[in-house]
N, C-alpha and C positions, 0 to 999 in steps of 0.2 A: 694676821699680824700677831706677833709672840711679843711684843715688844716697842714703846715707841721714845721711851725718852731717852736723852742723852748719854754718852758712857757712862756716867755716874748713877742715871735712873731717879725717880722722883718718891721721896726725899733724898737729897743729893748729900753726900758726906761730908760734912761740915757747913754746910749752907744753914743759915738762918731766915731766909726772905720767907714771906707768908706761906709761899705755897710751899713750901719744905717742911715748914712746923703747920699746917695743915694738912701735910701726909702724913708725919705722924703722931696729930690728934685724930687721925680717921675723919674729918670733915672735906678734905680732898681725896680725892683716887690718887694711891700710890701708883707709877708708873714703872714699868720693869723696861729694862735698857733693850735697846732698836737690835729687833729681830724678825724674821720674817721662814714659814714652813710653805713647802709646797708640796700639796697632800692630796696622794693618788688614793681616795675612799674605795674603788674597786680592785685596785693590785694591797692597799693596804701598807702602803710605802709613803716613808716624808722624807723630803731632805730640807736641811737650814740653810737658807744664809745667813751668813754670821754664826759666830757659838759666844756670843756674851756671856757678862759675868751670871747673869741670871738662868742660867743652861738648866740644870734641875728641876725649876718649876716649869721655865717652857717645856723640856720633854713631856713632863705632865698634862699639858695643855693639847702640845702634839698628841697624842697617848687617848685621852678623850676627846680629840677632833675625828678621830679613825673609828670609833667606837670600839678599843679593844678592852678587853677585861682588866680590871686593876692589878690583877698579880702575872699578869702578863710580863715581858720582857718591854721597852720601849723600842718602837720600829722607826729605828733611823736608819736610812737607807745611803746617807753621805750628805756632807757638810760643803758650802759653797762661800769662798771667803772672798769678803770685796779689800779689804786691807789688812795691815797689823798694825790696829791704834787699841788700845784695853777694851773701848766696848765692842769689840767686833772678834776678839778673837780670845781672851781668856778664858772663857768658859771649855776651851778644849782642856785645859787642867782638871776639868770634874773629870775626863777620860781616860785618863791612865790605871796604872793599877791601883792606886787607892781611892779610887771612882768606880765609874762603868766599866771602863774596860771591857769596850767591844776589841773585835777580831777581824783587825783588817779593815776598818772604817775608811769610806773615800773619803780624803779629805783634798777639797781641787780650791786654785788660787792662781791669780797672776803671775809670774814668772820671782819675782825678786820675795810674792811674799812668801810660795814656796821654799825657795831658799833661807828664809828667815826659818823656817820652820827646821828644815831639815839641818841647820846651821847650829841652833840656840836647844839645850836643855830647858826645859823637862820634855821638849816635845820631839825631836832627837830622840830621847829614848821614846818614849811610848810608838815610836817606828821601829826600832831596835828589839821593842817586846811584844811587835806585829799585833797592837792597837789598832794604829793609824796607815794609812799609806796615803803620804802623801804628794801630789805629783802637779807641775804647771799646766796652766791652761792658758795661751796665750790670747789675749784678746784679737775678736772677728774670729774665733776658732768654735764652732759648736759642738758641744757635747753631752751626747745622749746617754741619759743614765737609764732611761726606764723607755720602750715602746712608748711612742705618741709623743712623749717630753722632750723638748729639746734647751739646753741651756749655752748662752753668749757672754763671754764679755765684755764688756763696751771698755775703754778707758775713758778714765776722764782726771781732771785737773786735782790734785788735794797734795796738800804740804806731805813730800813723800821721806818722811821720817826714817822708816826702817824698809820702806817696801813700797811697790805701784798702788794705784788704786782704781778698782772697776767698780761699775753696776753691773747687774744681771739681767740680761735681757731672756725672759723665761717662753717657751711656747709650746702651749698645750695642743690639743686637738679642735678650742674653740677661742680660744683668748692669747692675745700677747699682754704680759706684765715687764716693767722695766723697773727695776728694783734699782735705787740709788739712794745711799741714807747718807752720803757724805762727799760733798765736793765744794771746791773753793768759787766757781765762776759756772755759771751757766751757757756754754757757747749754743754758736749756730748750730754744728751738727748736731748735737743734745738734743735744741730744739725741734730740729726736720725728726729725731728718733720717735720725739714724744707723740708726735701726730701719726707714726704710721703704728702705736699699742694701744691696744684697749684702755691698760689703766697705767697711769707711771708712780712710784711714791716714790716723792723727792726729797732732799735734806731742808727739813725746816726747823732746824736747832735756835735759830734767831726769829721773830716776827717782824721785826725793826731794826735799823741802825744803833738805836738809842736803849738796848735793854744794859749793855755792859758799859763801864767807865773805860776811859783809853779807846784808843782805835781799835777799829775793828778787822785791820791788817792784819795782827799776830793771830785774827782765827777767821779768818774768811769765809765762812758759811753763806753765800747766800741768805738776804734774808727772806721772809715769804711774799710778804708785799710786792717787791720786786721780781720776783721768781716769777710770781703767777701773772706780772704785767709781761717780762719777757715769753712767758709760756703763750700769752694770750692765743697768736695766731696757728699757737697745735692745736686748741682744744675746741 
C-alpha cells in the first residue's frame, strides 16, 4: 500500500480538525493519498494502481520495495486506473516531459476513463510525445502484463463524473487481491467477489454516517461499519 488517505491525503488542504493540525505538528502520521503497487521482486517489475497526486514519493517507495539502487531509474512497469476523480489519477502529470518522462508507459483504464485521457490535455499530449500509451480495458476482460499476473476489472457503482469506475481484481501465482478504494454502495455481487480473494481493500473514506454535516447522498462512500457488517458473510 503506497497510500491510504483520501484524495486530499492527511493533512488535508485547508482542513483544520485535529487530525489535520496533528499531521502537521508531526504528533500524527501524515497520510499520502490511496495508492496501491503490485511488486514482482523476482522479474523486478511494479505496476500502480492509481497515479495520485503523491506519485514521486510513492515511486520512491516502489523503488525500495524491489531493492534497486538509489540512482537507479524507477521500474514502473504500467499504471492501472480505477477512475478519473484527483486522487486517483493526477499524479500522471509528474509523467510528461517536465517529469519522468518514461517511453511508452502502459497506461490501462475502463473504457470512458481512457477516453478522458486520450480526449483532455496535458495527457493527450504526453501520448503524442510517446510517454504514455494509453488504451481501454473493458471490465470481465483480463490482462496479463507480466507471466503469472493476471489483472480484471470489476465495475462497480461511483458517481461517474467524467468517467466509469472499476476495482482491480489482481491474480498472482498464489493470492487473489481485489483492489477497490472507491464506490458508492456495496451490492451482492461485490459481496459473492470478496469471498472467492484472499485479501479485498475496500473504500473506507467514512467510519460512520455521522463524521460530515449534511447528507451523506452528495458523497456516498460506504461507511466502514456497514461495509464490514454487509461483508460479514465473505469473510
Amino acid at each position: 500500500m503506497l497510500g491510504t488517505g483520501q484524495d486530499g491525503g492527511v493533512p488535508h488542504v485547508g482542513c483544520t480538525c485535529s487530525t489535520c493540525e496533528g499531521a502537521r505538528e508531526g504528533s500524527i502520521p501524515k497520510r499520502l493519498v490511496s495508492s496501491a503497487a503490485i511488486v514482482d521482486a523476482g522479474s523486478g517489475r511494479a505496476w500502480l494502481i492509481d497515479a495520485s497526486p503523491d506519485l514521486p514519493v510513492q515511486l520512491e517507495r516502489v523503488r525500495d520495495a524491489l531493492g534497486a539502487p538509489k540512482r537507479s531509474g524507477i521500474p514502473l512497469s504500467g499504471v492501472l486506473l480505477t477512475h478519473i476523480h484527483m486522487g486517483h489519477y493526477w499524479g500522471l502529470g509528474h509523467l510528461g516531459k517536465e517529469g519522468m518522462m518514461p517511453r511508452g508507459l502502459p497506461v490501462r483504464g475502463p473504457p470512458r476513463t481512457a477516453r478522458f485521457l486520450n480526449d483532455n490535455r496535458p495527457f493527450k499530449d504526453m501520448m503524442e510525445i510517446g510517454a504514455l500509451d494509453v488504451r481501454p480495458v473493458h471490465p470481465g476482460e483480463d490482462l496479463v502484463l507480466d507471466e503469472g499476473v493476471s489483472f480484471r476489472p470489476v465495475a462497480v457503482p461511483h458517481r461517474d463524473d467524467f468517467s466509469d469506475t472499476v476495482a482491480w481484481l489482481v491474480t498472482g501465482p498464489k493470492w487473489k487481491v481485489l483492489y477497490a478504494p472507491d464506490m458508492d454502495l456495496v451490492e451482492p455481487s461485490f459481496v459473492s467477489l470478496v469471498s472467492r480473494v484472499d485479501m479485498a481493500v475496500v473504500d473506507g473514506t467514512f467510519y460512520t454516517r455521522h463524521e460530515i454535516p449534511g447528507s451523506m447522498y452528495t458523497v456516498p462512500h460506504p461507511p466502514v461499519v456497514e461495509t464490514m457488517e454487509v461483508l460479514r458473510p465473505a469473510l
